[in-house]
C-alpha positions, -999 to +999 in steps of 0.1 A: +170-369-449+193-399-450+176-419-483+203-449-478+174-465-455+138-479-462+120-452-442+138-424-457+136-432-492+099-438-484+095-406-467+113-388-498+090-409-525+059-396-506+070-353-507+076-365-544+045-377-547+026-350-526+044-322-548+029-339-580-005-339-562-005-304-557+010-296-595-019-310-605-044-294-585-029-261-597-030-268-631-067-281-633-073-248-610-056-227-637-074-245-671-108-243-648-103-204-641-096-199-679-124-214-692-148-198-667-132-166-680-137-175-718-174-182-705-180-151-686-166-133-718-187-147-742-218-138-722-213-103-716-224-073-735-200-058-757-180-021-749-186+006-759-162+019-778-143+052-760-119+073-777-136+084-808-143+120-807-162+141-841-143+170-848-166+202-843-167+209-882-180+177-889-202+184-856-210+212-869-219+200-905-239+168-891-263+194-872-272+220-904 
């Protein structure tokens, strides 16, 4: 790309340009995306809670 003449340094102005178009759009894609996840979050039922086990004497003593 020779940018010592009109038409080149206008060609290279306008991939700048396009490049910051399309940083944009990826950005407001990304901040879009979160807040529909925040959303999504806040909507949904909470987990249930896996892991916990009762050890069998306190099983044991829950049941007598």
């Amino acid at each position: 790309m020779d940018t010592s003449t009109a038409i080149g340094r206008v060609f290279f102005q306008i991939l700048g340009a396009i490049a910051e178009f399309e940083h944009a759009l990826m950005s407001d894609r990304t901040l879009q995306g979160d807040r529909r996840g925040q959303d999504l979050r806040r909507h949904r039922r909470p987990s249930v809670r896996r892991g916990i086990s009762v050890s069998s004497s306190a099983a044991r003593s829950a049941s007598v």
